[in-house]
C-alpha positions as CSV (number, residue, x, y, z in Angstrom):
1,X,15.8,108.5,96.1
2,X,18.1,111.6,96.9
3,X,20.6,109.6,98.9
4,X,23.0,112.6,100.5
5,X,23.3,114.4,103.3
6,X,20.9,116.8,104.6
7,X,22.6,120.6,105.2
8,X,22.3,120.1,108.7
9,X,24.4,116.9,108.4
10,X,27.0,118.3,106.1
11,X,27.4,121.3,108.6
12,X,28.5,118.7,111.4
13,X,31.0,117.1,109.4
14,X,32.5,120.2,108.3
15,X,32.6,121.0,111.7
16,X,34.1,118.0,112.7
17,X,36.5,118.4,109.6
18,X,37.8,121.8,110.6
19,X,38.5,121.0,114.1
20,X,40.7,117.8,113.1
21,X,42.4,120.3,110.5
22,X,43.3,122.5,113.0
23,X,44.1,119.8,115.5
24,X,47.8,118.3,114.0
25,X,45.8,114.4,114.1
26,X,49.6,112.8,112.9
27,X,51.5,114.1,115.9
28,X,48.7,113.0,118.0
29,X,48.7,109.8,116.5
30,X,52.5,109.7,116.3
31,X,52.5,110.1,120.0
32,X,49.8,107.6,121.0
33,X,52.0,105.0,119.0
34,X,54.9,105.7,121.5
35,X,52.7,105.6,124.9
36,X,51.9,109.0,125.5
37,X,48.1,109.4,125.2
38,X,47.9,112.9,126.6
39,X,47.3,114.9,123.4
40,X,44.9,112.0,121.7
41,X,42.7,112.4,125.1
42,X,42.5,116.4,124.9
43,X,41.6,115.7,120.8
44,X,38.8,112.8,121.7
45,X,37.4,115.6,124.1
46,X,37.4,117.8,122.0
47,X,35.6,115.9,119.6
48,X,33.0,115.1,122.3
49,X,32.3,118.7,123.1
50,X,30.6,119.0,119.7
51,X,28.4,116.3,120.5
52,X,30.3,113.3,118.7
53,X,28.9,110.7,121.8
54,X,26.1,111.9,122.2
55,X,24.8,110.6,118.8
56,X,25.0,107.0,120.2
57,X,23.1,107.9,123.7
58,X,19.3,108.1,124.3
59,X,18.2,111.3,125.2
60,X,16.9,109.7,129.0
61,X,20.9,110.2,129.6
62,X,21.8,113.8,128.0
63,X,22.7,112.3,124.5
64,X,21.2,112.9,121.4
65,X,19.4,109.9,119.8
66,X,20.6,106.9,119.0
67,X,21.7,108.6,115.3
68,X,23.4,106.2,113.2
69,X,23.9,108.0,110.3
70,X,25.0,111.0,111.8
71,X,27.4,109.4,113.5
72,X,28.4,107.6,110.4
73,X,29.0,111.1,108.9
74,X,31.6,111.7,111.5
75,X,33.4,108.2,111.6
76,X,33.9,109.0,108.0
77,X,35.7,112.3,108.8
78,X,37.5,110.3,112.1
79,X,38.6,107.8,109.2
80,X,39.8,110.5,106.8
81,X,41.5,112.3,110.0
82,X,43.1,109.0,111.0
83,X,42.5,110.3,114.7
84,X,44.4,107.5,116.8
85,X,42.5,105.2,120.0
86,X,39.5,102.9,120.3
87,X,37.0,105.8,118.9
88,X,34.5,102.9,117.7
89,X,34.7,101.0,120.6
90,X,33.9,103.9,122.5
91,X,30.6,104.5,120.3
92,X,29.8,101.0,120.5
93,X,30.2,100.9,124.7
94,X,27.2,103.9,124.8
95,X,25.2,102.0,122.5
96,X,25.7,98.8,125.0
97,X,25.1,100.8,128.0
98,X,22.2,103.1,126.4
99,X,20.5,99.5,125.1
100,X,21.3,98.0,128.6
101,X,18.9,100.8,130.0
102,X,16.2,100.5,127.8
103,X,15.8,96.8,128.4
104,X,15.6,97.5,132.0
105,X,19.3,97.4,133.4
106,X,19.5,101.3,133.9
107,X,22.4,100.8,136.7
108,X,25.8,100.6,134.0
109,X,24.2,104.0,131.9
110,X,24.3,105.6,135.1
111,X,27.5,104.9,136.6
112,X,29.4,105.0,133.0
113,X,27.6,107.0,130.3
114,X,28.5,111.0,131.4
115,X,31.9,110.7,131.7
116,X,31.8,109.0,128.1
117,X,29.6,111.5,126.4
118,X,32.0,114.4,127.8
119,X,34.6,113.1,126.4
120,X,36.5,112.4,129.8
121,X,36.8,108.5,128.9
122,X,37.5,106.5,126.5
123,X,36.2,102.9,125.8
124,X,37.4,99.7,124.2
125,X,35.0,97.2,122.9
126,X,35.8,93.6,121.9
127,X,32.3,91.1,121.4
128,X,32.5,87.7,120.2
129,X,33.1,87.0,116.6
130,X,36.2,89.6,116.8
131,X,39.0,90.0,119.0
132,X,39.4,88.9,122.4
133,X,41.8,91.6,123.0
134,X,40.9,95.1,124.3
135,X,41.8,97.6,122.3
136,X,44.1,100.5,123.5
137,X,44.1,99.1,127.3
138,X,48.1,100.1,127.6
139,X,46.6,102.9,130.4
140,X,44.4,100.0,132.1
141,X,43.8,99.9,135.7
142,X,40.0,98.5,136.0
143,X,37.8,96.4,133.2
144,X,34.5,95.6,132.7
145,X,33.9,92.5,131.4
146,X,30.5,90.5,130.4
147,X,30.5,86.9,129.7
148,X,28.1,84.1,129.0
149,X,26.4,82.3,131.6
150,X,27.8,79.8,133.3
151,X,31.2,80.2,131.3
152,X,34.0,79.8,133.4
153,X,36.5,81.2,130.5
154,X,37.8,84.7,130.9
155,X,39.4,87.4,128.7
156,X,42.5,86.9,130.2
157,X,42.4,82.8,130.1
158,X,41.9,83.1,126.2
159,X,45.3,82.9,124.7
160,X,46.4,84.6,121.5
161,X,45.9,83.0,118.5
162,X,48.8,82.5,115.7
163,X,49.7,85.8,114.0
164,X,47.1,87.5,116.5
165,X,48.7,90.8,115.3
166,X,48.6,90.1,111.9
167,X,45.7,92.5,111.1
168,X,44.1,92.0,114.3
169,X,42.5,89.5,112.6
170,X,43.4,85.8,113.9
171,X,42.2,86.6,117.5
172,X,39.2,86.3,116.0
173,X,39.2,82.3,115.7
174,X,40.5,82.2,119.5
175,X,37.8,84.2,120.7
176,X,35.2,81.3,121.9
177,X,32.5,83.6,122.8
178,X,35.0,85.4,125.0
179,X,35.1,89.4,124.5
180,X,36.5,92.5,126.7
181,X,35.4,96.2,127.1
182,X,37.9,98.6,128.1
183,X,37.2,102.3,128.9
184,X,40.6,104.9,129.5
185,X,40.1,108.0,131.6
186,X,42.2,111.2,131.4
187,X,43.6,110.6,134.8
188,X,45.4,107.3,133.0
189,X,42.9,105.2,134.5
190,X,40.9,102.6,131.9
191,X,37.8,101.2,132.8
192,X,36.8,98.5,130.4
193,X,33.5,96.8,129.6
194,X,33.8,93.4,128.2
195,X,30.7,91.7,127.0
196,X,30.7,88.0,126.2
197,X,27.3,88.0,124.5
198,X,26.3,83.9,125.3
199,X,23.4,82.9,123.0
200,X,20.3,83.3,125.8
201,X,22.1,85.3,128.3
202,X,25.4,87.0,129.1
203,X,27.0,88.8,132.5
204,X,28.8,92.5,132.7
205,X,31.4,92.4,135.1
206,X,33.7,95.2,136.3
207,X,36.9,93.4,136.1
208,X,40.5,94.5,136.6
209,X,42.5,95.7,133.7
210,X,45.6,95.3,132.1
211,X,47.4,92.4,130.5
212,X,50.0,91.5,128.0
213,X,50.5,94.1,124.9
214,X,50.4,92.2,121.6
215,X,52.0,93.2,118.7
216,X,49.5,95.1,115.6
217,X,50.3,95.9,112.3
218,X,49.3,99.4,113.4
219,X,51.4,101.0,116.3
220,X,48.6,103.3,117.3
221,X,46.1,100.0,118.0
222,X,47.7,98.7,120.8
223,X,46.0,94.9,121.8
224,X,45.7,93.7,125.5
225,X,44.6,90.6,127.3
226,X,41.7,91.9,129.3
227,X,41.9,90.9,133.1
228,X,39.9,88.3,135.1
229,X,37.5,88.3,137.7
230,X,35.9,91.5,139.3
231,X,32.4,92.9,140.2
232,X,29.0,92.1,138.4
233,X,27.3,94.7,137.1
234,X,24.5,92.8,135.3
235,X,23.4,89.8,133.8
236,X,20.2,88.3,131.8
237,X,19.5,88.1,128.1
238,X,19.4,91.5,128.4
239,X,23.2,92.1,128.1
240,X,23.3,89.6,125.4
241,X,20.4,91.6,123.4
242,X,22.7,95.0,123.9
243,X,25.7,93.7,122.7
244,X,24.4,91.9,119.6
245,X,23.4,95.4,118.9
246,X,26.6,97.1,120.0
247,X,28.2,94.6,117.9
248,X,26.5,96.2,114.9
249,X,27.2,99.9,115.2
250,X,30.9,98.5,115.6
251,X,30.6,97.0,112.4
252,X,28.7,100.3,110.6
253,X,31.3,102.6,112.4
254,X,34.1,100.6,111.4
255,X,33.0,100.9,107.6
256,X,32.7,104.5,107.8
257,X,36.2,105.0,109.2
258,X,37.3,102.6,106.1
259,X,35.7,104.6,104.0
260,X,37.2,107.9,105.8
261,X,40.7,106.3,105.0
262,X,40.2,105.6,101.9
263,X,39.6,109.0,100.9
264,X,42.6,110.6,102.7
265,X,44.9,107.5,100.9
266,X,43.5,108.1,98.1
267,X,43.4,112.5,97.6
268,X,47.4,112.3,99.2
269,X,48.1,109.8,96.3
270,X,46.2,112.5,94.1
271,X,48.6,115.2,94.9
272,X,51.8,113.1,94.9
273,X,51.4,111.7,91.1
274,X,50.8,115.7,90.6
275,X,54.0,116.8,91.9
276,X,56.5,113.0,91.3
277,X,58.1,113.8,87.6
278,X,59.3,111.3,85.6
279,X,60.8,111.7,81.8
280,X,60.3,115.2,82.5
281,X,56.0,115.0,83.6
282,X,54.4,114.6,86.1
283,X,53.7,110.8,86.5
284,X,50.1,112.1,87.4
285,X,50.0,112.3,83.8
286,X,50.8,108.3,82.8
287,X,47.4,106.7,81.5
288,X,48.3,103.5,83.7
289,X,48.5,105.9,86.9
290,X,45.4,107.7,86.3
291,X,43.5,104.7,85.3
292,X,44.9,103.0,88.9
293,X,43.8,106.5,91.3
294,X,39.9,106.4,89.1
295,X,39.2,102.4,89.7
296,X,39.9,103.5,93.6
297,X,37.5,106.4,93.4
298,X,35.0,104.2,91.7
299,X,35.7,101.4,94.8
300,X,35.3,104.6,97.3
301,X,32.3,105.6,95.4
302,X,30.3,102.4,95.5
303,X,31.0,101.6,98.7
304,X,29.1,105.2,100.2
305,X,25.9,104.3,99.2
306,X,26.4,101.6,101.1
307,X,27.0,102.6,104.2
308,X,24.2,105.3,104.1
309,X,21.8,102.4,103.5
310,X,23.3,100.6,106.7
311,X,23.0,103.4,108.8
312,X,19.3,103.9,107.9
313,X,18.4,100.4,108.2
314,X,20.8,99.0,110.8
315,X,19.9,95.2,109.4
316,X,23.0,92.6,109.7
317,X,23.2,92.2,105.9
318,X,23.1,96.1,105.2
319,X,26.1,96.2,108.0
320,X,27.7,93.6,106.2
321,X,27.5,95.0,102.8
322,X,28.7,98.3,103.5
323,X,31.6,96.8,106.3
324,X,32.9,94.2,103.4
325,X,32.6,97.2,100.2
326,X,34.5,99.7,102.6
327,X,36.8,97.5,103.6
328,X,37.9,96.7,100.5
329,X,38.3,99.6,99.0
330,X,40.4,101.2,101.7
331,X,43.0,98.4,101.5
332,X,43.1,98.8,97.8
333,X,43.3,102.7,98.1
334,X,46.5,101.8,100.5
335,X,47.6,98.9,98.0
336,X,47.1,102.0,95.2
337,X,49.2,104.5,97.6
338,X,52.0,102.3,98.3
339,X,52.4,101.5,94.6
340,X,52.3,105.0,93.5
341,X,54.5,106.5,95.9
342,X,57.3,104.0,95.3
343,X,60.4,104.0,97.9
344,X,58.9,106.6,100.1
345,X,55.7,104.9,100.6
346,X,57.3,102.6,102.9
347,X,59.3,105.3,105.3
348,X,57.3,105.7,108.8
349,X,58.4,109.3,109.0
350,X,56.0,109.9,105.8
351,X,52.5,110.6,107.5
352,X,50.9,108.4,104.5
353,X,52.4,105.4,106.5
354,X,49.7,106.2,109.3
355,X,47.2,105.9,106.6
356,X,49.2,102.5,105.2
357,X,49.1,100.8,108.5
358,X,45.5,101.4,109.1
359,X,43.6,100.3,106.4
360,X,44.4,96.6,106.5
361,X,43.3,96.3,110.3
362,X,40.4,98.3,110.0
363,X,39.0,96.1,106.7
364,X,39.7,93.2,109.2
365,X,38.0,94.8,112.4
366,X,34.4,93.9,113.4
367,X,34.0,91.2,110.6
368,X,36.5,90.7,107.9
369,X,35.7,90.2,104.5
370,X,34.7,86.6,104.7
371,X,32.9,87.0,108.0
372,X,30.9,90.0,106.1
373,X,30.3,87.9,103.2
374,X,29.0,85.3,104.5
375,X,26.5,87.5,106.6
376,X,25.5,89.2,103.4
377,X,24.8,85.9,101.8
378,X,23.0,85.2,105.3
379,X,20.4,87.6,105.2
380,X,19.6,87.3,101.4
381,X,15.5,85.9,101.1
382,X,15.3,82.5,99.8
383,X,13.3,81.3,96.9
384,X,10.1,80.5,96.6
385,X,9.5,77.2,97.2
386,X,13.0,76.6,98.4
387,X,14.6,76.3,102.3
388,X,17.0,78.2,103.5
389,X,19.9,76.1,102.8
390,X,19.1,75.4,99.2
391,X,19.4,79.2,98.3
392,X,22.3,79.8,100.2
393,X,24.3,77.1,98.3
394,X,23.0,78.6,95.1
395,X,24.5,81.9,96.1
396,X,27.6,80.5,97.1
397,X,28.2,78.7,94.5
């Protein structure tokens, strides 16, 4: 099989990868950390003038498909860009609202989906089995929030966990089937859709926003308690259905930008070993260093295949795979970084450090490692003759 790109494919992320040369991402990112989300908005429209939304939307609402590996192609570049906000959770809402409409609930595609695919909002996602924060919510005014039938818990009632910044990762034991959607605007209004996908049937509400910030290991993924109450929007097992699938291009789009940070980690390390001189050489030269920077290429290079193969099949354990393999290797491209760089590795006024900060929370995002694992080993066949249950302890063990 000729697993690559087509041209047409490779001409979009060069596209993509052009513009977010051009576009100064660290300053952008640098200023997102400190409040001011003015010049990440102009960027993320940017990016959706050339279509970047419009991969996730049917065509019934002026997008494009749903086209997951196309959009995988540009998640990668996003990744490699480190472009700062809740880019993945704003993929993930269009896929909600476009699957919402094709099972019948056509009302929240409507209302929501053209000011997302023109880039004028921005949406936070959070779905159970992750975070019960939204993500980037610091602008929020108004929420949307879905929840399971008959559950009286809300967002806002589900406290933090211990260490909830710690990755972003703990939340996800307090979440309870609770989970928040949050959409910012360019007027510094955020709309946020949270869906709270209950196992037979689940409720979007429009609820308001805001909350208590929460601290991240990365400055530019600011965590928020979602607010409680509102206006339903919809309800049935079809809002369950859509977010089960949202959940999944979270997790594929996640793995791409993993992957996208690895690479960046990974060619700045490249260049620094070339110039850092030690005893007189460049310690790019050092057998230790160059055998360190080619076991991260080879974790980069494994992982790609991958995620192409998620993206064409879109099956849990595919996701899985390629969330868990990119995962990996970007926090050991930003363990390989840190070590290579020495002293200055740690300093925030580096840009590397917006890299560094990154790649630990985005490994955890949308299923960490054991979360993935566990999935993979989920979806494997069992043997003839065996249950279920048998095979899986045989794997497991």
């Amino acid at each position: 099989m000729r697993f690559l790109p087509t041209g047409e494919q490779s001409d979009f992320a060069r596209t993509l990868r052009s513009l977010l040369g051009a576009a100064e991402v660290p300053a952008t990112v640098r200023a997102w950390a400190a409040g001011d989300h003015g010049p990440g908005l102009a960027l993320w429209s940017r990016l959706a003038g050339t279509g970047l939304c419009a991969l996730a939307a049917p065509e019934a609402y002026e997008g494009l498909g749903p086209l997951p590996v196309e959009l995988a192609l540009a998640f990668v570049e996003l990744g490699r860009a480190g472009v700062a906000g809740p880019a993945v959770e704003t993929a993930a809402t269009v896929v909600l609202l476009g699957e919402l409409a094709r099972r019948g609930e056509e009302a929240p595609a409507k209302r929501f989906l053209p000011g997302l695919l023109t880039g004028d909002s921005l949406a936070t996602l959070t779905l159970p089995g992750g975070s019960p924060y939204a993500l980037d919510a610091d602008a929020a005014e108004w929420c949307f929030a879905v929840r399971g039938a008959g559950d009286t818990a809300t967002a806002a009632g589900a406290g933090p966990a211990p260490d909830a910044g710690a990755g972003d990762t703990a939340a996800a034991a307090a979440a309870s089937g609770v989970a928040a959607l949050a959409a910012a605007s360019g007027s510094a209004r955020t709309r946020a859709l949270a869906p709270d996908a209950a196992p037979d049937a689940g409720e979007l509400w429009l609820v308001p926003g805001g909350g208590e910030r929460l601290a991240s290991l990365d400055p530019a993924r600011g965590l928020f308690l979602p607010g409680a109450g509102g206006e339903p929007l919809a309800a049935g097992p079809a809002v369950s259905a859509a977010a089960g699938v949202a959940a999944r291009w979270a997790r594929l789009l996640t793995a791409a930008q993993c992957l996208g940070v690895g690479e960046a980690l990974l060619a700045r390390t490249v260049e620094y070993v070339k110039q850092r001189t030690q005893f007189g050489v460049p310690v790019g030269s050092f057998q230790a260093v160059k055998h360190r920077l080619a076991d991260t290429l080879l974790d980069l290079e494994f992982a790609r295949p991958l995620l192409w193969a998620a993206a064409l099949s879109l099956s849990d354990g595919d996701v899985a795979a390629a969330k868990l393999t990119a995962g990996e290797a970007a926090y050991a491209a930003a363990r390989t970084a840190l070590q290579l760089h020495g002293a200055v590795g740690y300093t925030e006024e580096l840009d590397l450090s917006l890299w560094l900060r990154r790649a630990r929370p985005l490994r955890d995002a949308w299923g960490g490692p054991s979360q993935c694992r566990a999935e993979v080993v989920r979806s494997l066949p069992a043997p003839s003759g065996l249950p279920q249950t048998t095979a899986t302890r045989r794997v497991t063990t």
